[in-house]
N, C-alpha and C positions, 0 to 999 in steps of 0.2 A: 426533712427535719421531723422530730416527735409530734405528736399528734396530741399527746400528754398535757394539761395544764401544768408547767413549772410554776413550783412555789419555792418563797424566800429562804435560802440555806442556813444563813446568819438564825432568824427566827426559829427554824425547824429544832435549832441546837440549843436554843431555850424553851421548846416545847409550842412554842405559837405556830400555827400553819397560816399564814395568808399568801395570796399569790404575788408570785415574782412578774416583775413588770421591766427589767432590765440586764441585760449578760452583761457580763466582763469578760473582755477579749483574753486579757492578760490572766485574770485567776481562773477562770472558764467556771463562776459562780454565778446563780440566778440571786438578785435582789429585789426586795418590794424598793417602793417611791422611796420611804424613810429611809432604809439603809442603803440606797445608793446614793440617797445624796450624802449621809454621812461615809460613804467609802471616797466619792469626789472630794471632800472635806480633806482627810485624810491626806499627809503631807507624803506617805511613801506611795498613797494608789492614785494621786489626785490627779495623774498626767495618766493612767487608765481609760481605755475605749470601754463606753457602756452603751449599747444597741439597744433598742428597744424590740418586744418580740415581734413584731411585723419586718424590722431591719432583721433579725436573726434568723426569722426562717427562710427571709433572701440567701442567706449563703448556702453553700452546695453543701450534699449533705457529705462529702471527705471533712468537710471543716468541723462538724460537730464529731467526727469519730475519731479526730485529731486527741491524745491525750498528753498532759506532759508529764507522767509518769512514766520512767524507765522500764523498759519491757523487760528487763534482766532482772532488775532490783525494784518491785511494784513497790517498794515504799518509798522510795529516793524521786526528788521530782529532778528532769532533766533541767540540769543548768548550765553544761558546755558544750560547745560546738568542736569538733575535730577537722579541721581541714582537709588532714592527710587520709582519712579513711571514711570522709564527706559525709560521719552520720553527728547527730544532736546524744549526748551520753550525760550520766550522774555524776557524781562525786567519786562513788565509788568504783565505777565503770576506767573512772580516771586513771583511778590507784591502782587499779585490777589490767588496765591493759592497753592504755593509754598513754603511760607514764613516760615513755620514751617516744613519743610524738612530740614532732617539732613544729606543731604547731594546731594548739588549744585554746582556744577564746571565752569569753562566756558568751551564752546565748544571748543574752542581754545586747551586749557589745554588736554580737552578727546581726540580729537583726536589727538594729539602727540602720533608716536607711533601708531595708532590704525588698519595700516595695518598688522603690525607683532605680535598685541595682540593675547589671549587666546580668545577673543569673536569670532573675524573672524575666527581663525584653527578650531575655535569647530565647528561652523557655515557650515565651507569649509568641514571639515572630516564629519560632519554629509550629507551635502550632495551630500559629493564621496560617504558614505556609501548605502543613498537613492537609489545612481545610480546605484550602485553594486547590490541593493535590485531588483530593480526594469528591471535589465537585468535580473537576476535573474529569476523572476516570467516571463519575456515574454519567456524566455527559455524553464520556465515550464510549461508554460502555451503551447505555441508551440507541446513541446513534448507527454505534454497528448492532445494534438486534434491527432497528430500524431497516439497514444496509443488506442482513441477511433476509429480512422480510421482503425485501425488492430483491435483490438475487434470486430467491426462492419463487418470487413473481414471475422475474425473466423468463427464469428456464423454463418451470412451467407453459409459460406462455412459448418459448421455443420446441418444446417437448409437442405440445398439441400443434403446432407448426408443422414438427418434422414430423408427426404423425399424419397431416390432413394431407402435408406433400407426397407421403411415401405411399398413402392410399391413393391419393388422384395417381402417382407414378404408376402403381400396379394397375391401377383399373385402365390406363392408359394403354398400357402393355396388354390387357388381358381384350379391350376393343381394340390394336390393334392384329392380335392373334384371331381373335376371333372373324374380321373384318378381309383378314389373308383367307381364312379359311372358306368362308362363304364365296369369294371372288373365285376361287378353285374349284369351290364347289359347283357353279355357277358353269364355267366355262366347259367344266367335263361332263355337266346334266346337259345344256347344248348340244353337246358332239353326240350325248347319246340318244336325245331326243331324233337328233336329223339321221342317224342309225335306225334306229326303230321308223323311224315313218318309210326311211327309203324301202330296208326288210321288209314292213307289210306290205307295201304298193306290190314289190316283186313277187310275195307270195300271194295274192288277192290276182295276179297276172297268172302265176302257173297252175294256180289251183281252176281258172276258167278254160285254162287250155288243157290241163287232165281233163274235166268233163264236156269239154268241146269230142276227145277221140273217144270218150265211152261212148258217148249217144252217137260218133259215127260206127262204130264198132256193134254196134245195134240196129241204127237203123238205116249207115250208107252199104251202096254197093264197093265189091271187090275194087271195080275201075278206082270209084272214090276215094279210097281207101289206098291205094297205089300212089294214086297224083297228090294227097295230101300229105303223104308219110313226108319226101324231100323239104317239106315248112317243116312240118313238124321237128324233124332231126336238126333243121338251121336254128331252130330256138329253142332245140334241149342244148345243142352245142354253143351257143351264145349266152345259156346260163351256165353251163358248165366251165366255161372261161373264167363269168365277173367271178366266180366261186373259187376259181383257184387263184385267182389275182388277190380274194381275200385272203389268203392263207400266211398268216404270222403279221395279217396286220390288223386284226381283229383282239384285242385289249381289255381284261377285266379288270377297271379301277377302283381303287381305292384310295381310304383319306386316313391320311396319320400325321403325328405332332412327336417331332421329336424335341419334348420338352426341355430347355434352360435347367442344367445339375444343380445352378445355384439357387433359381427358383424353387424348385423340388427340394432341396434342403434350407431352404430359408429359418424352419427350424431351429436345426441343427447350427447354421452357419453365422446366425446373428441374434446371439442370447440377451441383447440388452439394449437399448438406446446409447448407452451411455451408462460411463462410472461416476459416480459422485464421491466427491473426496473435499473435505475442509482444508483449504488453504490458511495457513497462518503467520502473520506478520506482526513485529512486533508494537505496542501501544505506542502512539506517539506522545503519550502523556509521562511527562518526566517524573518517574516515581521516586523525590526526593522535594525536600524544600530548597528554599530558592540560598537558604546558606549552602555555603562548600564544606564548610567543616563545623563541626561541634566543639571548642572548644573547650577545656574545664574554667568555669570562672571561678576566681578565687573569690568568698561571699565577703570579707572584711578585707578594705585598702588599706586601710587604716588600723592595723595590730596590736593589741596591747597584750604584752604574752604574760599568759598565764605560768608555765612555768622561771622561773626566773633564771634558772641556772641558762637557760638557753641564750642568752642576752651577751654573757660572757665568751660564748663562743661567736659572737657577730651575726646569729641567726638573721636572715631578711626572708617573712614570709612572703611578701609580693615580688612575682616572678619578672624578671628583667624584660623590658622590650623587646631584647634581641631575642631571649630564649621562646616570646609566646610570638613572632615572627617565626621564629622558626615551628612553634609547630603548628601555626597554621598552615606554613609552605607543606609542609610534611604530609599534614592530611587533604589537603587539595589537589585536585585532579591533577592526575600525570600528564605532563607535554608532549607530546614529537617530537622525534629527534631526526636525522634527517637522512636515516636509511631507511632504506624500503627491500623487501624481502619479497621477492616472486611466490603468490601462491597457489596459482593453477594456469593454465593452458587449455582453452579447449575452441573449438572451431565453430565457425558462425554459419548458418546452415544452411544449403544453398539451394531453391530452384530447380526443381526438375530437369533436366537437359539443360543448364546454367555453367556457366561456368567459371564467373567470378562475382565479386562484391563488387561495391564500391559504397562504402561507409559516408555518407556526409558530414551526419551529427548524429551522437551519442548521449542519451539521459539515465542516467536512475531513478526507478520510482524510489515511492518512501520505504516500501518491504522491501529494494534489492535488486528487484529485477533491472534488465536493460532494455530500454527502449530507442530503436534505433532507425535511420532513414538509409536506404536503398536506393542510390538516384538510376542502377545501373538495370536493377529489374525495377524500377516502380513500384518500391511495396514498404510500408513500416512495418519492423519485425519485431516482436517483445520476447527475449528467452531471459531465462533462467543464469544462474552463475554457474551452474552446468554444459550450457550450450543449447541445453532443450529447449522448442520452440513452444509458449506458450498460447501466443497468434500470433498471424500474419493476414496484413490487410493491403490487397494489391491497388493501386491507385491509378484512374488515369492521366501518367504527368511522371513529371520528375520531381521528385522531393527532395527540400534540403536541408533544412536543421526543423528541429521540431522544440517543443517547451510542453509546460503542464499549466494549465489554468487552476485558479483556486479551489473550484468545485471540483479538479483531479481527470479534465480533458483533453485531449491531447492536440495541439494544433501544432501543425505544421508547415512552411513554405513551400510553394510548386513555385520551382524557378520560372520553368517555361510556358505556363498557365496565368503567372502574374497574377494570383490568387493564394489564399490563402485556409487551408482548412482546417475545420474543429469537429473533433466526435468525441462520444463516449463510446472506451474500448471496448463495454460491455455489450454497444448497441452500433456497432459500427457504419450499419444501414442507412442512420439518420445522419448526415453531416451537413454542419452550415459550412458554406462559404464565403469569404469577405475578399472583394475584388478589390486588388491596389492597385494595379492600372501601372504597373512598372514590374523590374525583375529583381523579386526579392530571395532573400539568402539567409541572414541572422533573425532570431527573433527570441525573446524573452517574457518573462509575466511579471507583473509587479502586483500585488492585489487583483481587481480584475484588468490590468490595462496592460492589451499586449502592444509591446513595443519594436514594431517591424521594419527591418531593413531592408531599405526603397532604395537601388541601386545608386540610380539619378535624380530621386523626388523627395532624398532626405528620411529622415524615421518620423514611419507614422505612429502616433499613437493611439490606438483604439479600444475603448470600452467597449468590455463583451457582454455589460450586462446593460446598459441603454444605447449600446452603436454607435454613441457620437464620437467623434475625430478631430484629432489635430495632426500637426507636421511641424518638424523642427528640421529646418530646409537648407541647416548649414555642415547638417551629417550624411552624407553623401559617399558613393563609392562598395566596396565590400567592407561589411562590418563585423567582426563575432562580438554577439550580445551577451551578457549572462545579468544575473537578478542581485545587487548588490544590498543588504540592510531592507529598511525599511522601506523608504520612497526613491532610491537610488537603484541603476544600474553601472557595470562597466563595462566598456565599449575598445576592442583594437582593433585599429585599424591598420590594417596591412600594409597599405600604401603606403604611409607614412611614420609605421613605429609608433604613434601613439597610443599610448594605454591612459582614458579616459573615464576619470568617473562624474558621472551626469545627474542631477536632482529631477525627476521627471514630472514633478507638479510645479519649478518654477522652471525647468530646460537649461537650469544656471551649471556650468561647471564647476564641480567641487576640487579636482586634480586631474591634472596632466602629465605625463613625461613619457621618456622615449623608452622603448623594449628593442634591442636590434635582435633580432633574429631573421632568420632565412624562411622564408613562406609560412610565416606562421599561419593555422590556423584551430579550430574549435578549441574555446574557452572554457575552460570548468575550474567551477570555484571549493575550494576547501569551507571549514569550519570559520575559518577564523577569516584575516585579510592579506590572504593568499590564494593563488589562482594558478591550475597549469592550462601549456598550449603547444600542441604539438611545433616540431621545427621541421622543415622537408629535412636538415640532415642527420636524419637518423637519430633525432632526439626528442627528449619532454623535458620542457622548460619553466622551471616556478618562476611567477612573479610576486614578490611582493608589496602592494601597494600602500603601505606603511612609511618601506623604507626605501620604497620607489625605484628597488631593484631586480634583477634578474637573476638567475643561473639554472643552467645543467644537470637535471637532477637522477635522468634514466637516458642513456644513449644505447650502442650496439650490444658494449661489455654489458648490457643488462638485457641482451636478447631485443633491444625494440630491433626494427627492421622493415623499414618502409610504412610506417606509420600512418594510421588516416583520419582517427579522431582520441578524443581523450574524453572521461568521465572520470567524478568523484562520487561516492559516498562515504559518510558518515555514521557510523551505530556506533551508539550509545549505551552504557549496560541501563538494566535495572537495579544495580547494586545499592547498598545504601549510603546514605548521606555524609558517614564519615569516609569513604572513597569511594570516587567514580572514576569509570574505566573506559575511553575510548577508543574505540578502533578505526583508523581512517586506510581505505582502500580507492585504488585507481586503477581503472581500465584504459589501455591501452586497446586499440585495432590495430592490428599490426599485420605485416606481412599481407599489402595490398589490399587487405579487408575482408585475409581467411579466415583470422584468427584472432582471439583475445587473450592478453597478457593479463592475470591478476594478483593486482602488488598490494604488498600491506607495510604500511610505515607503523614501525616498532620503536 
């Protein structure tokens, strides 16, 4: 608001200055004490709001830049309201271009009422809802800088990992090259040592018998000389043998490495650790308020029309029930209808020397991807809606349906392990395990309480964030779980066709009835309260638990073929508030659990 001391208007226009100590909502004039209480006096202002300045500089300052002069005609003060073209106009504005509107009120009239109308609540709830929205996003936004801050930990921390490992690997490699090398060294300095000594001995031997026949050649006789020659010649011919016995097997060694090409270009052959690339998925914060539509409200229910002539032709300016039904329907989210449209094909990725699947249970994270269980190689595999593998975590055990905890972990059943495990994908190293002591198969998450199916020991319930446990000991058999609302799950069971839903903080059942189909199995839930499940013959079958019915909704004609699990997702647009736009997609395993069908209901 001004900072200005306001002084009394009334006074100013008789030449007195004293100061204004009260506004009028309605004239937007400052009054001293005296003449507001003679304006309150006054039979046409007396029902007039007069604030005082500490109340007036409480309002925001759009309220004092509010004028009621016509912006067209600055001399004409705004006295009627238009409906049809939703602005506040003159007299002359009227005459000028208004005239053939069907419908003009005064402002007087509209605003009667117009703090406690339908225009301002929708107005105000739309933007408590913005501000819900919009904490919301700085939350989320928060959280994932947070999230990228720990990402950015991980790797790091993985990065110096795979560095400290890839050094200890070479320096491993390089003692034991080096460690080969000395042992050769070693065995061929031996052979040559016991060479060399044997050599000297022989020459230190002939070089005594050379100077044995000089000094007789000196100083024996001829006889001597005679009778010794036949030794002598036995032992030049007795070296003359070992010396030809050496001939080609006498060896000059050498040491050589004939170096690893990938070692030697390690350079060249490995440029980087790794690529770093920003993944993006989309906000889970609904960027809309929590109305569907916007509707126009009409600001007067009650019309007194200003032009007259329109009265004659039966004008009604408030809109009929059925026409503002309809355009609420009109602007509120599009339904599903009950076709689905194939929109990709692509193959689930297999194993080294493997040679097929076998699918148990299939999830979607919240961005998209597939997260899915391998009973046949022992492994949870996460790809892409491409088919691309974006990890794989080999386990030892057979795994059967998996689920997500709330903190976004992934736990899964080992059937033949009778246990039960949980990691974070990002750190898959660390995994608890929670023993059930039976052979479990379904399992689901409700807030933090996974609810696990115990063949023959009923479903356990257990809390992942204090461990403690219960058992509801009359749910027995093979179950597909999935996460129904709030504190509810649904439960089929195979054995018997029922399709149950279960309250899991008092164990009471909420509904029952029967599903028949032919080996049903994996459970995945839609948006709303509908559910598909695959059928061994050759089909994917909706349930609805509303109207506690079934049917047939993808068989052969739609490519399925040997089926092994089913998954839903749901996205959401970003659009705005006056439509949204959703897209509902279902994955199919198909074809033994080569392949993934991807359908989109239109």
């Amino acid at each position: 608001m001004a900072s200005n001391v306001p002084q009394c208007e009334p006074c100013a226009e008789d030449g007195s200055y004293l100061e204004a100590t009260r506004w009028c909502c309605e004239c937007q004039q400052w009054f001293c004490d005296n003449c507001g209480k003679y304006h309150k006096r006054l039979a046409v202002t007396k029902a007039h709001t007069l604030l005082s300045k500490l109340e007036y500089e409480k309002l925001p300052n759009m309220t004092s830049a509010i004028s009621r002069k016509c912006h067209k005609h600055s001399d004409k003060d705004l006295e009627f309201y238009c409906n049809i073209h939703v602005t506040a106009i003159c007299f002359s504005c009227m005459k000028e271009g208004h005239s053939l509107c069907k419908s003009v009120n005064k402002l007087k009239d509209v605003a009667t009422g117009i703090k406690s109308s339908a225009a301002v609540t929708d107005v105000m709830a739309t933007l408590e809802d913005f501000v819900d929205v919009f904490e919301k996003l700085h939350k989320d936004r928060k959280t994932n800088k947070d999230n990228l801050k720990a990402a950015k930990d991980i790797i790091d921390a993985k990065v110096e990992n795979l560095l400290d490992e890839n050094q200890k690997y070479l320096k491993q490699l390089a003692a034991d090259l080096k460690s080969e090398v000395h042992k050769k060294y070693t065995k061929e300095a031996s052979a040559l040592d016991l060479e060399i000594d044997t050599y000297k001995t022989k020459r230190s031997v002939l070089e005594k018998k050379l100077s044995d026949v000089k000094t007789m050649v000196e100083y024996a006789s001829n006889e001597q000389m005679v009778l010794s020659l036949e030794d002598m010649n036995r032992d030049v011919s007795k070296h003359e043998e070992y010396l030809q016995s050496l001939d080609g097997h006498v060896f000059t060694k050498t040491l050589a490495v004939d170096f690893n090409l990938n070692a030697l270009r390690l350079k060249d052959t490995v440029r980087s650790f790794g690529q770093v690339s920003v993944q993006s998925a989309k906000c889970p914060v609904r960027l809309a308020g929590k109305n569907k539509a916007m509707v126009p409200t009409t600001l007067l229910q009650t019309t007194k029309i200003t032009n007259t002539s329109l009265l004659a032709k039966g004008y009604n300016p408030v809109p009929s029930s059925s026409s503002h039904a309809h355009a609420q329907r009109k602007s509120e989210a599009r339904s599903f209808d009950d076709t689905f449209v194939q929109v990709r094909q692509f193959a689930i990725p297999l194993p080294r020397a493997q040679k097929q699947n076998v699918i148990r249970d299939i999830k979607c994270l919240s961005n998209g991807y597939l997260a899915m269980t391998d009973s046949e190689n022992n492994r949870v595999l996460i790809i892409d809606q491409n088919g691309s593998t974006l990890s794989e975590e080999s386990l030892q055990g057979s795994p059967r349906c998996l689920t997500f905890t709330k903190d976004g972990r992934i736990a899964v059943t080992m059937f033949d392990q009778q246990k039960v495990l949980i990691w974070n994908p990002y750190l898959p190293s660390k995994k608890e395990s929670i023993d059930v002591n039976d052979e479990c198969t379904g399992i689901a998450c409700v807030n933090n309480i996974l609810i696990i199916n115990c063949q023959r020991r009923g479903l356990l319930l257990y809390n992942v964030i204090d461990t403690k446990s219960r058992r509801l000991i009359e749910y027995t058999g093979k179950l597909d779980i999935h996460k129904f609302g709030v504190d509810n799950v649904c439960i089929y069971k195979s054995k018997t066709n029922d399709f149950i839903t279960l309250n899991i903080n008092s164990g009471v059942e909420i509904g029952r009835f029967k599903v028949y189909s032919k080996m049903p199995s994996c459970l995945a839930k839609e948006d709303f309260d509908k559910f598909y499940i695959i059928d061994s013959s050759n089909a994917v079958r909706k349930i609805d638990n509303k109207s506690c019915k079934s049917e047939i909704v993808l068989d052969v004609s739609s490519g399925i073929n040997k089926p092994q699990a089913v998954a839903t997702f749901v996205e959401k647009s970003r659009g705005m508030m006056f439509k949204s736009v959703t897209k509902f997609y279902l994955f199919v395993v198909n074809n033994d659990g080569s392949s993934i069908l991807m359908f989109q209901k239109k």
